[in-house]
N, C-alpha and C positions, 0 to 999 in steps of 0.2 A: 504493500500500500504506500501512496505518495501521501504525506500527512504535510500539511501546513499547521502550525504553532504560533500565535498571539499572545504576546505579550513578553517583558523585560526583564521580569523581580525572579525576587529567589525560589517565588511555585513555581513561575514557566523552564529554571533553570533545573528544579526537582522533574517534572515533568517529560523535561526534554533528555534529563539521563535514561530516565524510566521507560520512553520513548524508545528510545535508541537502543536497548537491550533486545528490544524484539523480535524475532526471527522472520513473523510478515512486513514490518518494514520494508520497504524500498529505498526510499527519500524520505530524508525529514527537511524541510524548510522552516526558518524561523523569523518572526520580524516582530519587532526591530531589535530583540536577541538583548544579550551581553555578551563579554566575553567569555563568562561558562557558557553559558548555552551554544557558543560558538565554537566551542569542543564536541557536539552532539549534532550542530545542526549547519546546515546552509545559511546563512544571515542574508535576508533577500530588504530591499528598500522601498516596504510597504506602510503605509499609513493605516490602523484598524480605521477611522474615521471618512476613509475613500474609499466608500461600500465599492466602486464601480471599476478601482483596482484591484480590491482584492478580488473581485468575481472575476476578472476577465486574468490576473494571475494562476489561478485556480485552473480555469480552462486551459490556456497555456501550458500547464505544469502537470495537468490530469491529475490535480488532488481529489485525493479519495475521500477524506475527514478533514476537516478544518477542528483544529481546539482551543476555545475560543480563553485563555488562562484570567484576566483580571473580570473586574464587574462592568468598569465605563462602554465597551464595546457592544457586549447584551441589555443594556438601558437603552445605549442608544438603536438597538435594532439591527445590527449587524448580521447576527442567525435568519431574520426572518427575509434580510433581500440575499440571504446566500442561499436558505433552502427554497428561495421563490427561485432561484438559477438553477437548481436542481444538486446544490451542491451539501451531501451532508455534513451534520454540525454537532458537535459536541458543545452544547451549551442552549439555553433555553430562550423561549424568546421575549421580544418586546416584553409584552403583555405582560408573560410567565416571570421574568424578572423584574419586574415592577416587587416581588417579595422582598429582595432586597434594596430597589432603590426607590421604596414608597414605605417608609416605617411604619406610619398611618394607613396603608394600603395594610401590610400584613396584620395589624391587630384588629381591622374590620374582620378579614378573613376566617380571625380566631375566634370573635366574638362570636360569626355567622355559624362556623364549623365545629363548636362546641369545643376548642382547643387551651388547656389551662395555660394561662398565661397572668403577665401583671396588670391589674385597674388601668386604666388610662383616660383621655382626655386629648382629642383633635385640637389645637387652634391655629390659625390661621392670624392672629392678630397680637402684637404687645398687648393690647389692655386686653382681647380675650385671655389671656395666655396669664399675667398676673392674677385676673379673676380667679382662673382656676387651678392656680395655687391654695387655694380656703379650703378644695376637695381632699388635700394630701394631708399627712404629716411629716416632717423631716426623717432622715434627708430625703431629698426632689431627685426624682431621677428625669433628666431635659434630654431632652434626645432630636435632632434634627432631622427631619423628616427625609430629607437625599442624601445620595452619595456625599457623603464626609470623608473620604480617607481610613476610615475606622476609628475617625478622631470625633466625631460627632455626639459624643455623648460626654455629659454633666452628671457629675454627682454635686450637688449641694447642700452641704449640713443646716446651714440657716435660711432661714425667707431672703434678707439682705443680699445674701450670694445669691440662692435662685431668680432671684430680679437683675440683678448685676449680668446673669448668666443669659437669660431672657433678653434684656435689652441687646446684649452683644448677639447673638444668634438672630433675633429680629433685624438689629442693623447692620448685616453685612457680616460679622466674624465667619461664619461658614461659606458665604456665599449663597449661592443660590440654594443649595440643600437647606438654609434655616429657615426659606420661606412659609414653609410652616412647620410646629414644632409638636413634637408628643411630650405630654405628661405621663411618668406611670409612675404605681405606688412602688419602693423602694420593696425588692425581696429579700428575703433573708436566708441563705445557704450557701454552697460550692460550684462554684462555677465549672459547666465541662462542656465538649463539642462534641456533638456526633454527626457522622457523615453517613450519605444514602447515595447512590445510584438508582436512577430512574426513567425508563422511556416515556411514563406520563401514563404506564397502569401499572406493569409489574416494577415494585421496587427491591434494590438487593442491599443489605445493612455495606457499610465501605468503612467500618473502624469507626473509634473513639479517638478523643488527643482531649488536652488540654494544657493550655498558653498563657501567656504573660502578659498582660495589659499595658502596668504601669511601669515606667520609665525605670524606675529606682529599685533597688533591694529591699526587701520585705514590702513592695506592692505599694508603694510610695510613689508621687509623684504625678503627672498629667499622663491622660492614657495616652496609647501608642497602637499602632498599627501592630504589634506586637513584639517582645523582646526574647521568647523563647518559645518553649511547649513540648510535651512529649508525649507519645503513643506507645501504648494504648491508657486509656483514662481508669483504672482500679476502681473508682467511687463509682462510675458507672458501670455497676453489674451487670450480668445476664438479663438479672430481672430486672432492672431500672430501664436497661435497654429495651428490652420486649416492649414496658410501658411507653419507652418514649415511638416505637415502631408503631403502636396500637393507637395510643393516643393525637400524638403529635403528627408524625412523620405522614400514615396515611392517612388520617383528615384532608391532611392540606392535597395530598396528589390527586384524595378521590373528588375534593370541594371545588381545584384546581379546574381537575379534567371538564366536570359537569359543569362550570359555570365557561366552559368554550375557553377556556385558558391552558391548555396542558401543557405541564410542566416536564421536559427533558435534559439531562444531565445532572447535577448533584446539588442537593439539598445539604447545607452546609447547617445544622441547627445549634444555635449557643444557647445552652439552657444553666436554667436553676435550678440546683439539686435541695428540694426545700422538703419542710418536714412533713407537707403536704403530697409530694411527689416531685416528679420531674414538669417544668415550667419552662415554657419557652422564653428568651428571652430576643431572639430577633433570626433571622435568615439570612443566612449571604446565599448569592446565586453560583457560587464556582466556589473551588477550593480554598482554606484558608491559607495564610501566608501568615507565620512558619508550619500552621499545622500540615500543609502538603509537602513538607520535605520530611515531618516524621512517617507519613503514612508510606510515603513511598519508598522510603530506606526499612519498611517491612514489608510491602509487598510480595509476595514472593513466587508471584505468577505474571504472566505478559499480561501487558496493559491495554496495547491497542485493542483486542475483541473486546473486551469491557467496556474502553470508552463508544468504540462502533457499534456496540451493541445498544446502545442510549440512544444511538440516530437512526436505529436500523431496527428495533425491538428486543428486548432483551428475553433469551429462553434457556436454556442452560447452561449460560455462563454464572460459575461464583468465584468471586473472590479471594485469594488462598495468602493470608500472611502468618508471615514467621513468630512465634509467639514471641521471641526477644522485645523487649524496650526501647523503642527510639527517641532521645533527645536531642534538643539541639536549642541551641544558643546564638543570639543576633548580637554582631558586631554594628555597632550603628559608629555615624559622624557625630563628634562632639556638636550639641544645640539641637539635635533631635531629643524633642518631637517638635520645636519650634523650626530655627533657619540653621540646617545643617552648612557643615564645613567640608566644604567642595577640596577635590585635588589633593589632598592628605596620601602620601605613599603606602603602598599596600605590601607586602613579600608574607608568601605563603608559607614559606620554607616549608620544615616536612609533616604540617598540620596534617595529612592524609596515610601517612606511613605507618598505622596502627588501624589502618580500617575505617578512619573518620572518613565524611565526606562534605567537601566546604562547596555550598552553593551560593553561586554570585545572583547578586541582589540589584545595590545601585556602584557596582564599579563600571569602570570605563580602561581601554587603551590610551596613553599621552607618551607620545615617543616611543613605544614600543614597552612602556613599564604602564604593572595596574594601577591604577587610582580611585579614589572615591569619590562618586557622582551621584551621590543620593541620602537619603535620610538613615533607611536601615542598607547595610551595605556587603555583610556577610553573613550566614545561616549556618556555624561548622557544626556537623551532625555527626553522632555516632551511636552504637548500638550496645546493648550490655544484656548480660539475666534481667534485670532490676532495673528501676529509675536510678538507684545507688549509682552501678555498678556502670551505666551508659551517662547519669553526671561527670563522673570522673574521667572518662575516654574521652564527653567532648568535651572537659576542660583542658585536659592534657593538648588536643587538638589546637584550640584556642589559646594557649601559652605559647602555642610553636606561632602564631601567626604575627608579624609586624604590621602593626597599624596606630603607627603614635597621635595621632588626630582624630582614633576612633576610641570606645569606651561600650560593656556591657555591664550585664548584672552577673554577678557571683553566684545570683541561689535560684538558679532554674531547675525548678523540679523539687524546690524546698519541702514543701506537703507531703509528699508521698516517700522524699526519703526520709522525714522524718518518723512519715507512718511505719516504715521498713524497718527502723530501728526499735521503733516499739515505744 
């Protein structure tokens, strides 16, 4: 198969290894890549935003699967003028992705579809929006209704902040995603992700993980597109999983399909592991980033039939990963999550000589040496029995790496090795 690959960061660079292992393989083509992914792929000079290139590249190139890796491209409708060319798509469309780039959109969904989730509250205005603050009590959980980055959401312990917080999102801090914003009641429990594959009736479970939010050690700080995560998630058991499969997951594909929206490709679910059960607490429409370089450093079957089987219907394909533990750790530019520090020198030395695996994220080529070009900028991942035992390998991994202008967190995967030790 000729496969074309969208997107830059460190999934599409998980993605395109994972990719590249395959034995139906043909071509892999990539755009606009990095330079990991440029170890895996063709780097071709396509814009996702020039639906009219990438169709008539496709032809060209007799791509067989396009995979479509961020969220911007499926908001904006990219799957739907490639499968109207007759070209398949791994990744869901317009409509169908509106779960993740319509916040407000997926908790109507959940109210309609009987799906547990957090209180909330639509508005569309500053003074609706401070109004219905009276509804809550602290903290305010503010959430920007569009694509944010995965930076879109507010925690605020006091009224003062949540207005402070309101105001900025009303005026411009998000951009166009705060145009309007969701209220929800603050939950109380463990945060974890779980992941689905989907043609938009049969669904197949794709692992657990769980990831790092905030900036700082010990969960401090403003959030982030992510600083770590590792697979598989322990807190979510067999049976939590089941419930989240019964509850959660097919609701929305069976609510999806019937209301003319069918959903294809992966359900990406971030939930609340609350005393009540498992709780949703939002959708992404594609893989998460870091969580798709732990999932795929356990994989332990070819990818492509799985993914083509979501654009083509899925029937006897499952799933098959390694029970090992995958962690992995984000090397970001000092001033992420705010205005990272471009151009900072990178050397990898032998971060990979014990089995680690370092996915490039926001580096770049300058003179023929790495540099960093982005907020989060390295993903070094490794494998172990345990969260313990795959900490320690990607720290190891992580020591060996230079990058004096970048900075991580120390305790990824803190919870669980704590819980390992008892």
């Amino acid at each position: 198969m000729n496969i074309l690959l969208l997107g830059s960061g460190g999934r599409e660079h998980a993605l395109a290894w994972k990719l590249a292992q395959s034995p139906s393989l043909t071509k892999l083509y990539a755009a606009p890549g990095n330079p990991g992914i440029a170890e895996e792929a063709e780097i071709v000079p396509l814009d996702a935003t020039d639906h009219g290139a990438v169709i008539a590249f496709c032809a060209e190139r007799a791509i067989d699967l396009v995979v479509i890796g961020p969220e911007a491209p499926l908001v904006d409708g990219l799957s739907d003028s490639l499968r109207a060319a007759g070209v398949p798509v791994f990744g869901p469309s317009q409509a169908a992705a509106q779960l993740e780039g319509s916040k407000g959109f997926t908790k109507d969904l959940c109210a309609r579809a009987g799906i547990p989730t957090a209180g909330y509250v639509r508005t569309s205005s500053l003074e609706d929006a401070r109004a219905a603050l009276a509804r809550f009590q602290p903290p305010y959980v503010l959430k920007a209704d569009g694509l944010a980055a995965g930076k879109g959401v507010v925690i605020a312990e006091t009224l003062p902040e949540a207005e402070d917080a309101l105001a900025d999102m009303f005026g411009g801090g998000f951009g166009t995603a705060g145009a309007e914003v969701v209220i929800e009641e603050f939950m109380v429990g463990e945060e974890a992700s779980f992941f689905a594959l989907t043609d938009g009736t049969a669904i197949l479970p794709f692992g657990s993980a769980q990831d790092h939010k905030r900036v700082g050690d010990g969960d401090v700080g403003p959030n982030t597109g992510g600083m770590g995560a590792y697979s598989p998630a322990p807190v979510l058991t067999p049976e939590l999983q089941a419930r989240v499969m019964a509850e959660i997951i097919e609701p929305t594909v069976r609510t999806m399909r019937e209301e003319g929206n069918p959903y294809q490709g992966v359900l990406f679910a971030g939930l609340m592991l609350t005393a009540q059960g498992p709780k949703l607490i939002e959708y992404n429409a594609r893989f998460g980033d870091p969580e798709c370089q732990v999932l795929m450093m356990r994989l332990a079957c070819d990818l492509v039939p799985i993914l083509d089987a979501c654009a083509h219907g899925i029937k006897r394909i499952k799933p098959v990963f390694s029970d090992e533990t995958a962690l992995t750790v984000v090397m970001a530019a000092k001033g992420y999550p705010g205005t990272p520090e471009k151009g900072g020198a990178i050397a990898l030395g032998n971060a990979e000589a014990n089995g680690a695996k370092v996915f490039h994220a926001g580096t770049a080529l300058k003179d023929g040496a790495l540099v960093a070009s982005g907020g989060r900028v390295l993903a070094v991942t490794a494998t172990g029995v345990n969260v313990t035992e795959a900490q320690a390998r990607a720290y190891q991994a992580v020591d060996a790496v230079s990058f004096p202008s970048g900075f991580f967190r120390r305790d990824i995967g803190w919870r669980e090795v704590a819980r390992e030790r008892g």
